[in-house]
C-alpha positions in Angstrom: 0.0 0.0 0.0 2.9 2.3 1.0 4.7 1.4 -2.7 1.1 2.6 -4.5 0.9 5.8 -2.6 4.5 6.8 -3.2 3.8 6.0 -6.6 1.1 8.0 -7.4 3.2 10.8 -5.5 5.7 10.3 -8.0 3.0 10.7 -11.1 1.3 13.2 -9.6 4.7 15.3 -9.4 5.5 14.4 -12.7 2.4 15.7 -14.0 2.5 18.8 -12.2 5.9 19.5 -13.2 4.8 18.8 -17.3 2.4 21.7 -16.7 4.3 24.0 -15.1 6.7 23.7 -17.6 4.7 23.0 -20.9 6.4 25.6 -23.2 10.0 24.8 -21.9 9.0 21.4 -23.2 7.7 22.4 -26.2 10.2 24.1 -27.4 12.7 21.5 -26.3 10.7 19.1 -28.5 10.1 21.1 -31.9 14.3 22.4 -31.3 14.7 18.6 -31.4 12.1 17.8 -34.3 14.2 21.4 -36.2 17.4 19.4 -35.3 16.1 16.3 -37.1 14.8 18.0 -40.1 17.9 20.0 -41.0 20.0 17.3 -40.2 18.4 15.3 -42.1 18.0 17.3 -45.0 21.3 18.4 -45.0 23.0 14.8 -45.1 20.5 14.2 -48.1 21.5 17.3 -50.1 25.4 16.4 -49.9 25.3 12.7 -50.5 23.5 13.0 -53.1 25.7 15.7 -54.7 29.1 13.9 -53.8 30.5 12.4 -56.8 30.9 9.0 -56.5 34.6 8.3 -57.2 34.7 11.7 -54.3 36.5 9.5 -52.2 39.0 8.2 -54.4 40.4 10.8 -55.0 43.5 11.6 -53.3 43.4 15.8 -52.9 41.1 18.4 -53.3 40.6 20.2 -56.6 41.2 24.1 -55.4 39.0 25.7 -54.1 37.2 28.5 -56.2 39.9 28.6 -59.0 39.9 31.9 -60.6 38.4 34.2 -58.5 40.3 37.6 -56.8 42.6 35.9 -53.5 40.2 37.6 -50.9 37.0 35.9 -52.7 38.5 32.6 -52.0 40.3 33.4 -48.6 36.5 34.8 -47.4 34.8 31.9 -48.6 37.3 29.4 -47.4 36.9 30.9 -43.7 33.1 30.6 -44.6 33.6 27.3 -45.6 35.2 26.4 -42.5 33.5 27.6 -40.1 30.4 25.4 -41.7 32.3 22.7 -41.3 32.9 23.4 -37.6 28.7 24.2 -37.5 27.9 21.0 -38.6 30.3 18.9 -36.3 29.3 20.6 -33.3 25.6 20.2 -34.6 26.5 16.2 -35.8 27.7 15.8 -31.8 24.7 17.5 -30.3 22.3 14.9 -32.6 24.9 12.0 -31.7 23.9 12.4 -27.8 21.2 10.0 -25.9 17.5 11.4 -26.4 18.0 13.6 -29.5 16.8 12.5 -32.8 19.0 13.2 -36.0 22.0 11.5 -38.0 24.7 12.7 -35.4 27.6 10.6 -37.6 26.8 11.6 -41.1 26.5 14.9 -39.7 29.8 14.9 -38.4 30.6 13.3 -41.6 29.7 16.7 -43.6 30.9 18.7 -40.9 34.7 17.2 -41.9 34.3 17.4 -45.6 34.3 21.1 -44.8 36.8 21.3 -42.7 40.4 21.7 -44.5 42.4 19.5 -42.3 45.5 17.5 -42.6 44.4 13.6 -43.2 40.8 14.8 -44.0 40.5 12.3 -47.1 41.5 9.5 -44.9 39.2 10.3 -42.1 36.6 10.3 -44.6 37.1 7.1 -46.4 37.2 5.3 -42.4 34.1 7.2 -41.8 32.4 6.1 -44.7 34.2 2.6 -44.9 32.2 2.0 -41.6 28.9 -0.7 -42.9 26.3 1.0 -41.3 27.7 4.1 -42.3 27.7 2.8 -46.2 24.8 1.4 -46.0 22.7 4.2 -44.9 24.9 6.9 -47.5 24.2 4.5 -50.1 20.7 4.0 -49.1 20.2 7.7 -49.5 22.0 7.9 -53.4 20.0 5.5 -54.3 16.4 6.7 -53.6 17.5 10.0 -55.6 18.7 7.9 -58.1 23.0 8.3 -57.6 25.1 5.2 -58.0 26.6 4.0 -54.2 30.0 6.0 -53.7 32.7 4.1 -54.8 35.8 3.5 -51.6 39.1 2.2 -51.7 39.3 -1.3 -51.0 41.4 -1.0 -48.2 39.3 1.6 -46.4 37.6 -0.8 -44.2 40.2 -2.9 -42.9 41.7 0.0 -40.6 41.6 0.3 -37.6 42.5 2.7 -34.5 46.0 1.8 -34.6 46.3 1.8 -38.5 46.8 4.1 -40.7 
């Protein structure tokens, strides 16, 4: 009898606390369902623009060729900070209790990023099964071949390069 009471305690706090707090919560939950969408979206739009010998390749073609130095410095930075955007973003939807692709996210957020090893990082990323599967997945229902990777890209690990 004492377990029921102290039970019902517990839902009756619980409810109280949902109303008290009903537009916290609901703009928790359409954040979340905003996070989802873009994310979403996003991962879409890029795989399905990605060539599919992208990862292949072993460097960059440059960046904006023929434009004035500071057009391509500005967008660069631009660029850049995208690409730290969307892996901050890909680690927020990558946590316990928040909808969204969190990897592929990340994913994007690194093809931005001009870092050393980038191309490398990439092919592990996307070397991963699930990872393939789902990017391939995705191609394929807009009606892109699957992205072609380097046979060796999924026998790495950690302590490989």
């Amino acid at each position: 009898m004492l377990l029921a009471s102290s039970m019902m305690d517990a839902v009756h706090t619980a409810i109280s606390f949902v109303q008290a707090h009903r537009e916290q919560i609901a703009i928790g939950a359409g954040v979340g369902a905003a996070s989802f969408v873009a994310g979403t979206a996003l991962v879409a739009f890029v795989l399905v623009r990605l060539p599919e010998d992208y990862l292949q390749k072993q460097e960059d073609e440059p960046f904006l060729p023929g434009r004035p130095a500071w057009m391509r410095v500005s967008a660069r930075i631009g660029k850049n900070l995208l690409g730290v955007v969307a892996v901050a973003l890909g680690i927020m939807l990558s946590l316990p209790g928040i909808p969204g692709p969190g990897a592929l996210v990340i994913l994007i957020g690194v093809m931005l990023l001009d870092i050393p090893g980038k191309r490398r990082l990439e092919r592990r990323l996307l070397g991963a099964p699930k990872m393939r599967s789902v990017a391939d997945r995705v191609r394929a229902r807009f009606g892109r071949p699957p992205l072609r990777v380097q046979p060796d890209s999924r026998r790495s690990s950690p302590g490989k390069a």
